[in-house]
N, CA, C and O atoms as CSV, one atom per row, in Angstrom:
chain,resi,resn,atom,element,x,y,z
A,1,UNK,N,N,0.842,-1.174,0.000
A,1,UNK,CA,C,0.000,0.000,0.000
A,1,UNK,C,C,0.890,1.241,0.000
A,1,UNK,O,O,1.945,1.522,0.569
A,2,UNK,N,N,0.252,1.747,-0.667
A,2,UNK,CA,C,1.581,3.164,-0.837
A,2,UNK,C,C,1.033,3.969,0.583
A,2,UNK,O,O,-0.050,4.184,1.127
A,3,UNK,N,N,2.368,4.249,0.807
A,3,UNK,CA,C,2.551,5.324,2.365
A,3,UNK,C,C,0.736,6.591,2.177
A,3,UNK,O,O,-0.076,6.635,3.101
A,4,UNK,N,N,0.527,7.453,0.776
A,4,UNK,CA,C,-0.567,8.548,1.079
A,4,UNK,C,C,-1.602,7.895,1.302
A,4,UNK,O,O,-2.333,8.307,2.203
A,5,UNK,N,N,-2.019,6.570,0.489
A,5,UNK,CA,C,-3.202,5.534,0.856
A,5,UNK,C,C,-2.962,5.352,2.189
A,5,UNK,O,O,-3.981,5.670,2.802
A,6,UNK,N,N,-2.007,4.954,2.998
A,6,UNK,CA,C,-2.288,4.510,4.725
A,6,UNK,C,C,-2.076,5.669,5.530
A,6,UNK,O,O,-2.120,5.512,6.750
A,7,UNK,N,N,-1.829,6.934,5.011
A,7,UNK,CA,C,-2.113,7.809,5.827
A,7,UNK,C,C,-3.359,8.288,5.846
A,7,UNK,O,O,-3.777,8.799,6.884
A,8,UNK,N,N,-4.216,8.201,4.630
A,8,UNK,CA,C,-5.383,8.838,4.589
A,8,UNK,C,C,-6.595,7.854,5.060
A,8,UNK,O,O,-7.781,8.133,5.233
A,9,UNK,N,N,-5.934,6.649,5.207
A,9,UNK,CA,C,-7.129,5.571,5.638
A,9,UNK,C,C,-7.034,5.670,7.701
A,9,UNK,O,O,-7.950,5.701,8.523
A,10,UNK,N,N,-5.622,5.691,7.875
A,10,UNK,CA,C,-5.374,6.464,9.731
A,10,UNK,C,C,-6.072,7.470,9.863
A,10,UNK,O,O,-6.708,7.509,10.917
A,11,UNK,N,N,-6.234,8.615,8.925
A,11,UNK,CA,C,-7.186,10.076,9.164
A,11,UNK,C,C,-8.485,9.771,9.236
A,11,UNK,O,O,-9.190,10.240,10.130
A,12,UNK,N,N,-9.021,8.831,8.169
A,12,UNK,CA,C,-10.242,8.342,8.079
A,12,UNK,C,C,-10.566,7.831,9.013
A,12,UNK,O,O,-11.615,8.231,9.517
A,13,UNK,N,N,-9.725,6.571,9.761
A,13,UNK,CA,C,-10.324,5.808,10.574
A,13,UNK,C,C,-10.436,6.924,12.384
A,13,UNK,O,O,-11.146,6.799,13.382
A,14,UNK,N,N,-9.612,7.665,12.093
A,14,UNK,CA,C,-9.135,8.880,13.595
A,14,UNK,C,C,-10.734,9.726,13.372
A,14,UNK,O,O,-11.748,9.643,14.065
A,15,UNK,N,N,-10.523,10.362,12.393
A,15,UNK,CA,C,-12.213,11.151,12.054
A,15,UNK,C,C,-13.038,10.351,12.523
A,15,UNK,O,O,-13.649,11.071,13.312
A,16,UNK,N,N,-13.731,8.806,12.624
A,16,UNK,CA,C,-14.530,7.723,12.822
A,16,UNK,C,C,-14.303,7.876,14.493
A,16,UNK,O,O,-15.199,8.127,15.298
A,17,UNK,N,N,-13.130,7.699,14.750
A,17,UNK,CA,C,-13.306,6.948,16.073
A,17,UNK,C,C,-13.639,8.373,17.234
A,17,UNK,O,O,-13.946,8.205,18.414
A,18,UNK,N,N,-13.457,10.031,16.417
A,18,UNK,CA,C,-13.287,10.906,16.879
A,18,UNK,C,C,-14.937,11.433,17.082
A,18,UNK,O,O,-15.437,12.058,18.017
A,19,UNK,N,N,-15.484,10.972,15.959
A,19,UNK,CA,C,-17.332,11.104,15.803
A,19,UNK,C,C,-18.007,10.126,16.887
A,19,UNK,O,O,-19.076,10.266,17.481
A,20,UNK,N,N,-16.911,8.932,16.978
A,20,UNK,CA,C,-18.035,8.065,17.891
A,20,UNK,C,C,-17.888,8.078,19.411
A,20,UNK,O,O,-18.654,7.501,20.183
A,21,UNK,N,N,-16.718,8.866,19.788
A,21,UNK,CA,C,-16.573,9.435,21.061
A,21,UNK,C,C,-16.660,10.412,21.504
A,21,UNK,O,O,-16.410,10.721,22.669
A,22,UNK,N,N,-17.177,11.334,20.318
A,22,UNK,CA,C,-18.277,12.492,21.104
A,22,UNK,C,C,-19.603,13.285,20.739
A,22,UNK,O,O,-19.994,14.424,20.997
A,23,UNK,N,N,-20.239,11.994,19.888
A,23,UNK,CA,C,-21.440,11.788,19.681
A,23,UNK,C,C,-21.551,12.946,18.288
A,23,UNK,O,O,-20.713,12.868,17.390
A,24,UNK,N,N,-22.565,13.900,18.243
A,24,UNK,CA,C,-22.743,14.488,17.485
A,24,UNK,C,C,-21.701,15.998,16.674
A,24,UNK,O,O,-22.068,17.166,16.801
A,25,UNK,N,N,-20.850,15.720,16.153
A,25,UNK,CA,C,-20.095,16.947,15.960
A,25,UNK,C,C,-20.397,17.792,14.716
A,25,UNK,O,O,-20.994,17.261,13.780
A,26,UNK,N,N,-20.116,18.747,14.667
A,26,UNK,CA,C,-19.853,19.551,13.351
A,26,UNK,C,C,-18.911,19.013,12.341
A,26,UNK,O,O,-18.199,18.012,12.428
A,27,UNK,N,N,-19.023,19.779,11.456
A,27,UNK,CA,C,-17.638,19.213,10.461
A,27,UNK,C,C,-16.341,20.259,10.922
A,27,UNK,O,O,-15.169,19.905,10.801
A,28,UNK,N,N,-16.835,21.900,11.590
A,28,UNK,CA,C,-15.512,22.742,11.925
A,28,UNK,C,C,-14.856,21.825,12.943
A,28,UNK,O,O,-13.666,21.512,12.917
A,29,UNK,N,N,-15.883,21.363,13.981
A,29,UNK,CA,C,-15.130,20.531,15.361
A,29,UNK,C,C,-14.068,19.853,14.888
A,29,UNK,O,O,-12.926,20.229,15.151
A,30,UNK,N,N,-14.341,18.664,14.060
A,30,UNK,CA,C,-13.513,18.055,12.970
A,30,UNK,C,C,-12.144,18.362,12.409
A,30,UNK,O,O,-11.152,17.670,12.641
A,31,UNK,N,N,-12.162,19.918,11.330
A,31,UNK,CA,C,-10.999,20.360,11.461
A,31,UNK,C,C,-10.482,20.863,12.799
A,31,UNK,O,O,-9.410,20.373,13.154
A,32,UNK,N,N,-11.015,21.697,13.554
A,32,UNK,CA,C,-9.990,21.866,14.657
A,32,UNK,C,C,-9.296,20.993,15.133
A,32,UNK,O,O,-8.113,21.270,15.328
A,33,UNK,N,N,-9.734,19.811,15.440
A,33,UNK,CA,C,-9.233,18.702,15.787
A,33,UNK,C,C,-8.166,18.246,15.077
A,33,UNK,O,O,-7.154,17.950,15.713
A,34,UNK,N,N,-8.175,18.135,13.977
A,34,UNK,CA,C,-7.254,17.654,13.134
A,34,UNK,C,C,-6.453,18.396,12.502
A,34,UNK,O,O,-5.378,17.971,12.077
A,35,UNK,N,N,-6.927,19.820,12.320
A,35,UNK,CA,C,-5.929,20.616,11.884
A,35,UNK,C,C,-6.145,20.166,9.817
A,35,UNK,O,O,-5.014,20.172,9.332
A,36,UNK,N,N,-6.852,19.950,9.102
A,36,UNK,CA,C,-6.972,19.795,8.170
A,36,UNK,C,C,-7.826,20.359,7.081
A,36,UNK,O,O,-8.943,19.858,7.208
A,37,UNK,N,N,-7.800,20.993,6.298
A,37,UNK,CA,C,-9.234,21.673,5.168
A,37,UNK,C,C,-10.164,21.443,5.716
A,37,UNK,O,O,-10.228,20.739,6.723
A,38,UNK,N,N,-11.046,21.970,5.185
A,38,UNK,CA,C,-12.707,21.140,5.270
A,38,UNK,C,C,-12.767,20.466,4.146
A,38,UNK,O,O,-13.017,19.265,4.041
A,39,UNK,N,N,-12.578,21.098,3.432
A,39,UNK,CA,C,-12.406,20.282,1.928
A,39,UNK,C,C,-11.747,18.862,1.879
A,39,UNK,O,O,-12.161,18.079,1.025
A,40,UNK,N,N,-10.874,18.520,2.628
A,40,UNK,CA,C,-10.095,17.032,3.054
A,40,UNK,C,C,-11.033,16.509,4.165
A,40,UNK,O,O,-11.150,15.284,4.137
A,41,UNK,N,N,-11.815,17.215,5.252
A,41,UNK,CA,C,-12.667,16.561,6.221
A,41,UNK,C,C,-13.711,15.945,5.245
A,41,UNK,O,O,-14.103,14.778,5.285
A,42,UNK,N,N,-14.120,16.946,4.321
A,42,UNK,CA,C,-15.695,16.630,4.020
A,42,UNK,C,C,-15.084,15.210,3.050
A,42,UNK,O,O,-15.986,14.375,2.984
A,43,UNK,N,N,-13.999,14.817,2.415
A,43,UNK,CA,C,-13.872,14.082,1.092
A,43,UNK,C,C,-13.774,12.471,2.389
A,43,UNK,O,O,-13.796,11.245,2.284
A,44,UNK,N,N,-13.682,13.346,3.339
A,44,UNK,CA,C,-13.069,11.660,4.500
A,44,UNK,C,C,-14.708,11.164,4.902
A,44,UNK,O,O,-15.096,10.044,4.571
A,45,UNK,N,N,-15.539,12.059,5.592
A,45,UNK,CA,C,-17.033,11.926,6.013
A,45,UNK,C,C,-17.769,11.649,4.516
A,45,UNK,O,O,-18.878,11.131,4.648
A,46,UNK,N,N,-17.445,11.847,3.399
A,46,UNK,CA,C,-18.056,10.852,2.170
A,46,UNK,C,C,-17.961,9.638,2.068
A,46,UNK,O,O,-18.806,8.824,1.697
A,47,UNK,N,N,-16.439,9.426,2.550
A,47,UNK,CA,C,-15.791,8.068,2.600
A,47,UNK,C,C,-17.006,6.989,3.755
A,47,UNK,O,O,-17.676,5.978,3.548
A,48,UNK,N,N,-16.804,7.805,4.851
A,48,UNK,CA,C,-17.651,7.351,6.159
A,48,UNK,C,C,-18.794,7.099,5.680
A,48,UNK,O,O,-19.191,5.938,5.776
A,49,UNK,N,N,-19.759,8.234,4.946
A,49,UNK,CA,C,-21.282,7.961,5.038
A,49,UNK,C,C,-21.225,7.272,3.998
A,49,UNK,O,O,-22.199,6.519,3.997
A,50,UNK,N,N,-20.508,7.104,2.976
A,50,UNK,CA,C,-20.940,6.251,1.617
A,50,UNK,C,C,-20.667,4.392,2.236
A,50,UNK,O,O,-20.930,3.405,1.549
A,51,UNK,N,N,-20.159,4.364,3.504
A,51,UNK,CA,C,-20.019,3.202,4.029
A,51,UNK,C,C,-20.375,2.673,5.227
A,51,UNK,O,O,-19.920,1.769,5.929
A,52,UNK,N,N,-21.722,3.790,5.353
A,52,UNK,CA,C,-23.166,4.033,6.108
A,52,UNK,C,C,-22.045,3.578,7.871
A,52,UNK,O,O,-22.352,2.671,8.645
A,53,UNK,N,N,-20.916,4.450,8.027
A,53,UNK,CA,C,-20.106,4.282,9.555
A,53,UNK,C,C,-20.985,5.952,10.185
A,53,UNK,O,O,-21.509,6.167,11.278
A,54,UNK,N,N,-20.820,6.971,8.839
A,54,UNK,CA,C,-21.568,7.925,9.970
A,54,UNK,C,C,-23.111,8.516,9.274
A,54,UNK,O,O,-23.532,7.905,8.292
A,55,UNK,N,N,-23.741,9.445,9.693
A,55,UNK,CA,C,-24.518,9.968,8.669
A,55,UNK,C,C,-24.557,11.280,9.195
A,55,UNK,O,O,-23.844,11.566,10.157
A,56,UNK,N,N,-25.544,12.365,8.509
A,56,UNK,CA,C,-25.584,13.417,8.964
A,56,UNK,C,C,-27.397,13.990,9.403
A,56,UNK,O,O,-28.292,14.062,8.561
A,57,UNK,N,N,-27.515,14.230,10.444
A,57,UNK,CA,C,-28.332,14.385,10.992
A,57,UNK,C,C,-29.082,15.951,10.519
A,57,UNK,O,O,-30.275,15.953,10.212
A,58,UNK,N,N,-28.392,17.052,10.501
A,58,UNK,CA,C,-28.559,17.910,10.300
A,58,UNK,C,C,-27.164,18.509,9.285
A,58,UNK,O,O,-26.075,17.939,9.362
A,59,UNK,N,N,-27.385,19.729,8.346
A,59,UNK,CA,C,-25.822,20.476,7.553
A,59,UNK,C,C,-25.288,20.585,8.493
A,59,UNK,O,O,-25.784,20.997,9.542
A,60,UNK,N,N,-23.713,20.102,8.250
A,60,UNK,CA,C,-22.811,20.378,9.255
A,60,UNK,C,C,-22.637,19.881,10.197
A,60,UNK,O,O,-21.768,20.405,10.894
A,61,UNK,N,N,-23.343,18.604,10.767
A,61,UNK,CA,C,-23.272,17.748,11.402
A,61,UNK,C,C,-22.692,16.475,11.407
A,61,UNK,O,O,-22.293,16.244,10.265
A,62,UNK,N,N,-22.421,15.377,12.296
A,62,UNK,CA,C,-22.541,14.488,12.033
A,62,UNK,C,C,-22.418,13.417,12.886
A,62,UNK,O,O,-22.015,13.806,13.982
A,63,UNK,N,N,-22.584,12.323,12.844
A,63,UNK,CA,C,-22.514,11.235,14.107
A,63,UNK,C,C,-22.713,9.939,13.754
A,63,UNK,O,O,-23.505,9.664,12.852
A,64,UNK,N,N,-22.055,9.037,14.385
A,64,UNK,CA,C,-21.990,8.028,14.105
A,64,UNK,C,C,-22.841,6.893,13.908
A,64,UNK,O,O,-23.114,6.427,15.014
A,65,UNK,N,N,-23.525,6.067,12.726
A,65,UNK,CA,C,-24.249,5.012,12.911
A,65,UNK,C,C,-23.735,3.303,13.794
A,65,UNK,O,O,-22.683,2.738,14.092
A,66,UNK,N,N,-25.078,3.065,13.906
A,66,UNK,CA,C,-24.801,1.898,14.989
A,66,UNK,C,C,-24.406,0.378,13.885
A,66,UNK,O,O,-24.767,-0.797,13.959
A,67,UNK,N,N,-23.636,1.021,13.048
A,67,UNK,CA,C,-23.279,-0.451,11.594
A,67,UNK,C,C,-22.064,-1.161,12.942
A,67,UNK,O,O,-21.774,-0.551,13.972
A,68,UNK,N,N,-21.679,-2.159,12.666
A,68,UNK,CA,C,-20.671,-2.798,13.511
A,68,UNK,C,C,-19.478,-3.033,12.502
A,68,UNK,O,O,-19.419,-3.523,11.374
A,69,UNK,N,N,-18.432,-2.414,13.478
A,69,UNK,CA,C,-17.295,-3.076,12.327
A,69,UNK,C,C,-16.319,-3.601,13.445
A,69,UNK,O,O,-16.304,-3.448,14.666
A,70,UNK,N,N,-15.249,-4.500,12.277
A,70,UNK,CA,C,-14.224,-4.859,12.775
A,70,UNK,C,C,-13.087,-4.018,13.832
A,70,UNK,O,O,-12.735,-3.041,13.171
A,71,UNK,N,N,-12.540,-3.991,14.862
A,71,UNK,CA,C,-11.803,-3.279,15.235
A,71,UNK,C,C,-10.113,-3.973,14.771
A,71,UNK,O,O,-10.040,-5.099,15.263
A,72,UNK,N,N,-9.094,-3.692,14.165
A,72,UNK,CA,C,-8.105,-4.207,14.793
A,72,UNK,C,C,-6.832,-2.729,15.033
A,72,UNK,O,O,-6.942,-1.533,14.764
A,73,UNK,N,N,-5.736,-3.504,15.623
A,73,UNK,CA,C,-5.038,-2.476,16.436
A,73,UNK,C,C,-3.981,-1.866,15.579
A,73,UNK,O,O,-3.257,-0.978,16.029
């Protein structure tokens, strides 16, 4: 796997685990957190909802669905 593919799948999976431990966030909460575009948040939360992990409740929102996935470390 090339090194930008496994960094952007760690951001992806950090955004995920960052929505499901504090329930409903914005997408700004998001960048602050991460320090990244919105434009790179929003292309990661496509990734998420097109693979029904979050959805969006309201614009600018978002939070995690109850789908079950694999954890590993």
């Amino acid at each position: 796997m090339k090194p930008s593919t496994n960094r952007m799948l760690t951001r992806i999976k950090s955004v995920y685990l960052f929505i499901r431990q504090n329930g409903t966030v914005t997408t700004q909460d998001i960048v602050d957190e991460f320090g990244i575009t919105p434009r790179t948040i929003q292309r990661d939360l496509n990734v998420l909802a097109y693979n029904d992990l979050v959805i969006s409740p309201s614009r600018g929102q978002w939070k995690a669905t109850n789908k079950k996935i694999k954890r590993t470390s």
